[in-house]
N, C-alpha and C positions, 0 to 999 in steps of 0.2 A: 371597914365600912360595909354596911348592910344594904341592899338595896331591894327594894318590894314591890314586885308586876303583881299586879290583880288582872283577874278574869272570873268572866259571871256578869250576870246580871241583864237587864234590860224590861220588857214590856209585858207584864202579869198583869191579868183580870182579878180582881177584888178576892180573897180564899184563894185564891195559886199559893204554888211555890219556888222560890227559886234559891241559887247557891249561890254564892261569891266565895272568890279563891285567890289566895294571895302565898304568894311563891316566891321565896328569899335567895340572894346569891349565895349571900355568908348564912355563917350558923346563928341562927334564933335560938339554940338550946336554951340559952340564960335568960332569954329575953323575956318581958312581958310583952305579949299580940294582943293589941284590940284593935275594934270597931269602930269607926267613928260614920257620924251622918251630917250633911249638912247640904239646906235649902238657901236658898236665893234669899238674901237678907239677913239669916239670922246664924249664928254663933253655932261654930260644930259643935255636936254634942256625943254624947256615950252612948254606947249602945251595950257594945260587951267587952271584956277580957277574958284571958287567960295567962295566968300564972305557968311560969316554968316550971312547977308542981301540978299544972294542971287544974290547981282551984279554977274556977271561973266565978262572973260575975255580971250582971245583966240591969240593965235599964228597967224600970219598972214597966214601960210601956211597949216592953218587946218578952218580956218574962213569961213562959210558959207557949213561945211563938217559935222563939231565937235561936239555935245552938251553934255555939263555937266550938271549933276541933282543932286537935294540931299534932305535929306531927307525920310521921310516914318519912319512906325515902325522901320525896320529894321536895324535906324541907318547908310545907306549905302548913296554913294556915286557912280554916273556911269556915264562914257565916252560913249554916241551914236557914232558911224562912221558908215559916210555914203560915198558911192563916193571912197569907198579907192583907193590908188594910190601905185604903189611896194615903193617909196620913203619914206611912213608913215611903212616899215618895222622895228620895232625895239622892244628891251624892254619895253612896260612901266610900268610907276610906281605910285602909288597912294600918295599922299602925303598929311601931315596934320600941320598946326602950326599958330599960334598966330598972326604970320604977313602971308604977300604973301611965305614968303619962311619956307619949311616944316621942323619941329621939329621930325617928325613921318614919318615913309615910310614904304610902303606894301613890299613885298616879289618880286613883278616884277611877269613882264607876258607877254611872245612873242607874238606879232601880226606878221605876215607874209603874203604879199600880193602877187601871182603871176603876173606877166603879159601875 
């Protein structure tokens, strides 16, 4: 069993930056880590992964903003934002599984961008 604490995140002005970090009990070697986001209403959506090879892969609306890393002692996985925008306002969420789509999911953690 996998389990994913996140940390990061909270209140940037519009061009900030901020990190999210998501930190696994078990080993994620194998795993695919993504991203997920989601607002009051509407259906999580994708933002990024990365492959156990380290391919990654990104939302068009976070592409050339976004970067996902993974790796290090710490077993962790982290979302860079750069450039934020008040529309990347939302929960995200850390997620872990076998294919692109997560088996395991972190606790969530509000980003909130003024403008």
């Amino acid at each position: 069993q996998v389990q994913l604490v996140q940390s990061g995140g909270g209140l940037v002005q519009a061009g900030g930056s901020l990190r999210l970090s998501c930190a696994a009990s078990g080993s994620i070697f194998s795993l695919t880590m993504s991203w997920y986001r989601q607002v009051p209403g509407k259906q999580r959506e994708f933002v990024a992964f990365i492959a156990s090879g380290y391919t990654t892969n990104y939302a068009e609306s976070v592409k050339g903003r976004f970067t996902i890393t993974r790796g290090g002692a710490k077993n962790t996985v982290t979302l860079q934002m750069n450039s934020l925008k008040p529309e990347d306002t939302a929960v995200y969420y850390c997620g872990g599984g076998w294919s692109s789509k997560p088996d395991y999911w972190g606790q969530g953690t509000q980003v909130t961008v003024s403008s």
